[in-house]
DRENDO-1510 file (C-alpha; in Angstrom, 1 decimal, always signed):
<recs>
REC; n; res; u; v; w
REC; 1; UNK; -38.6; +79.3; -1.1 .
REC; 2; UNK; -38.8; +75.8; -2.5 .
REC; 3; UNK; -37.3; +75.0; -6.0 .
REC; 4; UNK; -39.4; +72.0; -8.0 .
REC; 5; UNK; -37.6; +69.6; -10.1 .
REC; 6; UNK; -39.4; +69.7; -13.2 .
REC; 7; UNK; -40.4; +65.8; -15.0 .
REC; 8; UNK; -39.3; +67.3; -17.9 .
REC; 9; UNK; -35.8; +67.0; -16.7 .
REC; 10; UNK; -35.9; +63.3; -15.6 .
REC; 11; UNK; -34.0; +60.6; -17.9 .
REC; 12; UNK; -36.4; +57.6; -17.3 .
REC; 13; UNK; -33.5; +54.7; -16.5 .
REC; 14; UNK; -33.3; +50.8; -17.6 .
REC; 15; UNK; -36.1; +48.9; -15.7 .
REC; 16; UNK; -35.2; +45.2; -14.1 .
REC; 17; UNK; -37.2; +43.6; -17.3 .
REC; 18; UNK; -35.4; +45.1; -20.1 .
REC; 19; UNK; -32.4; +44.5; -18.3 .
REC; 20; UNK; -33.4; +40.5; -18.8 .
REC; 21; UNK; -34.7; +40.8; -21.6 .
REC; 22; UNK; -31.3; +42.7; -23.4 .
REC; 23; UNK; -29.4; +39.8; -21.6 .
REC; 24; UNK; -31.1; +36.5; -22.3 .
REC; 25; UNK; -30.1; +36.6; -25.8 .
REC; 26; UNK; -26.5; +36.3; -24.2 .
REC; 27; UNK; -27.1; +34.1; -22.0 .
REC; 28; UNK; -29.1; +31.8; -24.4 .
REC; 29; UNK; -26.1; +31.6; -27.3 .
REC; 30; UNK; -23.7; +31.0; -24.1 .
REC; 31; UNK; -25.5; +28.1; -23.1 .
REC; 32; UNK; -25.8; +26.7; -27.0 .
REC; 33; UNK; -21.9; +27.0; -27.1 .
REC; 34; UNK; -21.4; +25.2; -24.1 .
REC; 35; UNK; -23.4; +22.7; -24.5 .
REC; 36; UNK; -21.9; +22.0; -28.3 .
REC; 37; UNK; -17.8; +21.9; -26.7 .
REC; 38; UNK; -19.6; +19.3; -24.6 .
REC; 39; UNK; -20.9; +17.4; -27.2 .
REC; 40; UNK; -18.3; +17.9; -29.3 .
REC; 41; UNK; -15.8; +16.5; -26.6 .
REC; 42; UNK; -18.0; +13.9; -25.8 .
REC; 43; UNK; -18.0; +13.0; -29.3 .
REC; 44; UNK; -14.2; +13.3; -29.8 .
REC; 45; UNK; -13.8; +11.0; -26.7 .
REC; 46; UNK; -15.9; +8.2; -28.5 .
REC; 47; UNK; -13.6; +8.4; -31.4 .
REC; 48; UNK; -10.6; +7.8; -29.8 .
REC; 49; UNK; -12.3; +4.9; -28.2 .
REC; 50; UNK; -13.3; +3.6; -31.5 .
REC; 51; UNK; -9.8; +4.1; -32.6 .
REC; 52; UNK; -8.2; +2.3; -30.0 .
REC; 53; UNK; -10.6; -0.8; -30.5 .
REC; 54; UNK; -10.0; -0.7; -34.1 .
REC; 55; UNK; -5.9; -0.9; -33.4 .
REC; 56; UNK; -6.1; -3.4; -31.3 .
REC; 57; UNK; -8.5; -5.8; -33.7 .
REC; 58; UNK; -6.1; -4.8; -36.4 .
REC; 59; UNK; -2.9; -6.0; -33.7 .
REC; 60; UNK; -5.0; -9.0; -33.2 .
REC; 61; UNK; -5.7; -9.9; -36.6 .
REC; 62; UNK; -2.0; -9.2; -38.0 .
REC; 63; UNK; -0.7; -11.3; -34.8 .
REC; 64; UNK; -2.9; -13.7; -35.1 .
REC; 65; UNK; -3.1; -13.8; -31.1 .
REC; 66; UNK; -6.0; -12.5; -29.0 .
REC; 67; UNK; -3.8; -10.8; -26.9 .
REC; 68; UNK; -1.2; -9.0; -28.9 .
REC; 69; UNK; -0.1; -7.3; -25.7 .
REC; 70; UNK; +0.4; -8.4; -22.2 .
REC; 71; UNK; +1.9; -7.4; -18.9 .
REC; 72; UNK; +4.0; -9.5; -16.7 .
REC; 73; UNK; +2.3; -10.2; -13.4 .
REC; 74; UNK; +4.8; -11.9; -11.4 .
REC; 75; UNK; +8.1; -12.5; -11.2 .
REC; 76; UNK; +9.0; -16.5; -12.2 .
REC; 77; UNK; +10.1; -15.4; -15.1 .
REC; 78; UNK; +12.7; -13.2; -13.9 .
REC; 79; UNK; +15.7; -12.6; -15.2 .
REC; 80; UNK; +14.1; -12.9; -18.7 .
REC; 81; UNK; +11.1; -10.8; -17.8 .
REC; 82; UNK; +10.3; -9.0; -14.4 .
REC; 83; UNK; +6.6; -7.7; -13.0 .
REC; 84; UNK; +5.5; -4.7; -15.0 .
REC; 85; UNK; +7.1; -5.6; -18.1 .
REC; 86; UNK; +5.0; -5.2; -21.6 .
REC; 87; UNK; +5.3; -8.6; -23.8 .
REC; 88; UNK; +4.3; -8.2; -27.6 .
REC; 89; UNK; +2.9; -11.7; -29.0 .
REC; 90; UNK; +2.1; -13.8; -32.1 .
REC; 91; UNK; +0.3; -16.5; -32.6 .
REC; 92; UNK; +0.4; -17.9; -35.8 .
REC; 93; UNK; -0.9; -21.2; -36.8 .
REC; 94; UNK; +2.2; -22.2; -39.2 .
REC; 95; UNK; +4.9; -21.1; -36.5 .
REC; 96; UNK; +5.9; -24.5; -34.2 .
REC; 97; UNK; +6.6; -24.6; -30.5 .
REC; 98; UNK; +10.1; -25.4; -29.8 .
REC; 99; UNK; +11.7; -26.0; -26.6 .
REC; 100; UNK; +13.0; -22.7; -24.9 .
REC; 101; UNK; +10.1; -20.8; -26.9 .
REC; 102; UNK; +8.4; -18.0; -24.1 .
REC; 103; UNK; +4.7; -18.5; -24.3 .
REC; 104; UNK; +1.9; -17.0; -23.1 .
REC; 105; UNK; -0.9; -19.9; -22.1 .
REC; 106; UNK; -4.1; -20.4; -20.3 .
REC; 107; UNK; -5.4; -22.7; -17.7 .
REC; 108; UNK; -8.9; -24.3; -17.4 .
REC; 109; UNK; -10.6; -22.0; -14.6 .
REC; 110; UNK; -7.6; -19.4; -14.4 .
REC; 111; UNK; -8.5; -15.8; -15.4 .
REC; 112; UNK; -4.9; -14.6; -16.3 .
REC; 113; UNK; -3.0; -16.1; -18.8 .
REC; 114; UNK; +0.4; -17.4; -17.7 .
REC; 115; UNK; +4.1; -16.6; -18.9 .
REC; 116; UNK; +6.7; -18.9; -19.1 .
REC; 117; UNK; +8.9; -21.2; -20.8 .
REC; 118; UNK; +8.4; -24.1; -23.1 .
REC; 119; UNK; +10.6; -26.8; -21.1 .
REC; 120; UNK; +10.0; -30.1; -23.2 .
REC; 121; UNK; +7.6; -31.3; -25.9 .
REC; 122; UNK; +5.6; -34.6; -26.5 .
REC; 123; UNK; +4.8; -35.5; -29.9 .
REC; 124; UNK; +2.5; -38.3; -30.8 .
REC; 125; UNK; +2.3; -40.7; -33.6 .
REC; 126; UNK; +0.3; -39.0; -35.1 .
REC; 127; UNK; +1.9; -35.2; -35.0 .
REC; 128; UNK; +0.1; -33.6; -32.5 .
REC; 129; UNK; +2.2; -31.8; -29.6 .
REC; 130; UNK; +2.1; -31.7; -26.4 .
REC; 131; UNK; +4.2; -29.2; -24.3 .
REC; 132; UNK; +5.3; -28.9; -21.2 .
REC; 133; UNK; +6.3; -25.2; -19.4 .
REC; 134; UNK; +8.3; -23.5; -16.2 .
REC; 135; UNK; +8.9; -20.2; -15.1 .
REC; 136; UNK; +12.7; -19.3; -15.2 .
REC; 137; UNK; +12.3; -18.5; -11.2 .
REC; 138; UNK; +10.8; -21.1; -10.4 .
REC; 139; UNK; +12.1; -24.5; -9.0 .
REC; 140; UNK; +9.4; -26.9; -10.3 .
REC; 141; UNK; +7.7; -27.1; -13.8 .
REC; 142; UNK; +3.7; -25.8; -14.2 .
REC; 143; UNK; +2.0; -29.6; -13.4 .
REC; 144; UNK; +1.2; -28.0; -10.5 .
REC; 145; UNK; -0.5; -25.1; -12.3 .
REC; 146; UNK; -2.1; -27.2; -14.7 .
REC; 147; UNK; -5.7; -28.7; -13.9 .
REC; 148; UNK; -6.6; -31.4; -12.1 .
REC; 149; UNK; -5.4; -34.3; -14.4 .
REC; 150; UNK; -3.7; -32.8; -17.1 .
REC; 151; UNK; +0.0; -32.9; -17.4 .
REC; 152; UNK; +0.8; -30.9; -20.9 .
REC; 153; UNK; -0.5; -28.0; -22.9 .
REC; 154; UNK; -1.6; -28.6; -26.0 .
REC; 155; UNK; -1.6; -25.6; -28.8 .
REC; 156; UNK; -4.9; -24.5; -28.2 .
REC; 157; UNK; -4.1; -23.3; -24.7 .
REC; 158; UNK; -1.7; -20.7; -26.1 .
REC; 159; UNK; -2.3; -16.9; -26.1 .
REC; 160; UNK; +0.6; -16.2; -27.7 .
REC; 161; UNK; +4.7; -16.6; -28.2 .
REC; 162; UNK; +6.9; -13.7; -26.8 .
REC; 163; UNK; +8.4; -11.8; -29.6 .
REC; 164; UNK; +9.5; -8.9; -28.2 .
REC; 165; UNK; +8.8; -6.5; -24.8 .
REC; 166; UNK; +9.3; -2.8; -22.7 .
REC; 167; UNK; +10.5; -3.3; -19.8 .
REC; 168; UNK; +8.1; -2.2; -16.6 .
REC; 169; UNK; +6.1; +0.0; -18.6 .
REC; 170; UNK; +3.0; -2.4; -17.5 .
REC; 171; UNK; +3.4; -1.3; -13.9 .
REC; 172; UNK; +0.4; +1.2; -14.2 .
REC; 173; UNK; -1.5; -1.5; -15.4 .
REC; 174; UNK; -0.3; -4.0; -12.1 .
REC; 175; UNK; -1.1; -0.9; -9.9 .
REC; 176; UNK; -4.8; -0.7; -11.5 .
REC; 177; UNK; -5.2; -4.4; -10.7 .
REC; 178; UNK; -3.8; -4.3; -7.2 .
REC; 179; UNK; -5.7; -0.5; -6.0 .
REC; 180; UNK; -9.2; -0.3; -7.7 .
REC; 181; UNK; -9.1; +2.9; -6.4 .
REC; 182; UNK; -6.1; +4.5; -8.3 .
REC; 183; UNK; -7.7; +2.6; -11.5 .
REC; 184; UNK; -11.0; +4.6; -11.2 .
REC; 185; UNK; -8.6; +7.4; -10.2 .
REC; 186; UNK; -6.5; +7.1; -13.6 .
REC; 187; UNK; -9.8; +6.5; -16.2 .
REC; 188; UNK; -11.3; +9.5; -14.4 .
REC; 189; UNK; -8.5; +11.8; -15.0 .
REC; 190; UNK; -8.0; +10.5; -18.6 .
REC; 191; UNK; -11.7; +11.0; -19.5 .
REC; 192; UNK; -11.3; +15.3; -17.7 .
REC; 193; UNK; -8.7; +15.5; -19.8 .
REC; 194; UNK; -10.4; +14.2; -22.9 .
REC; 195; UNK; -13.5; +16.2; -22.4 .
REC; 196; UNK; -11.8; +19.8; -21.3 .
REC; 197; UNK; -9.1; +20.1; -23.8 .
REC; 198; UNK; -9.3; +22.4; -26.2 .
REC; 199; UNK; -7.9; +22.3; -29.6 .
</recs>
């Protein structure tokens, strides 16, 4: 004897097609809310760019220096200052250079500005001054630093006049200098962590 299921009985089940179709709403509003946190991280991310530019051109415009802050590179200044350590400047038009002043100069074809000490200045008839500088570590005065030719700073040349500093919090930026490598390293990491975190 052979028993017949009848079709009556049969409970038709989900086919493949309206199993996408019940899903790609899902799947469609995940992707729009991923793709907003990324814009919207990648917009937060410009604004604390922004906002760090803007600090620093407000630093700039209250010090009157084009770099308010600067790192110590080496270590002629040392005891005063040693490598790593974060100098805040001025540079204000009114304020004088005097002898034993810390400044921050340029050279003529040097990149990096220079920090050391005013060691004597030259004034002419007429008022200008001329300066002359040496690093506390260092045996000789900055002639030899100088270019070819000149033998005192004038005004112009200066960055800046030491006003205050942190000691060796500058080393990251010394390490980002020295291993290009950890520097790409560092701005990767702080751009993850700027785009992942969550409010």
């Amino acid at each position: 004897m052979v028993l017949r299921q009848s079709s009556s009985n049969l409970v038709p089940g989900p086919t493949k097609s309206a199993d996408f179709y019940s899903t790609y709403p899902r799947l469609h509003l995940t992707t729009c809310l991923i793709c907003f946190q990324l814009y919207y991280q990648v917009l937060n991310f410009g604004m604390i760019v922004s906002s760090a530019l803007m600090i620093w051109k407000g630093l700039m415009v209250v010090t009157g220096s084009e770099s308010p802050i600067v790192v110590v590179l080496s270590g002629s200044m040392e005891p005063a200052f040693h490598r790593g350590d974060l100098l805040f400047l001025t540079n204000r038009v009114e304020d004088p250079i005097r002898v034993g002043e810390i400044v921050v100069f340029r050279i003529e074809g040097r990149e990096i500005p220079i920090v050391h000490r005013v060691l004597k200045i030259h004034e002419k008839e007429n008022g200008e001054i001329k300066f002359l500088t040496k690093g506390d570590n260092n045996s000789v005065d900055d002639r030899g630093l100088y270019k070819p030719g000149q033998h005192w700073l004038e005004k112009k040349d200066v960055v800046g006049r030491a006003r205050g500093f942190v000691p060796y919090i500058g080393i990251v930026t010394i390490l980002m200098n020295d291993y290009p490598k950890f520097k790409y390293a560092v701005l990767f990491l702080l751009g993850l962590f700027v785009l992942v975190h969550r409010e």
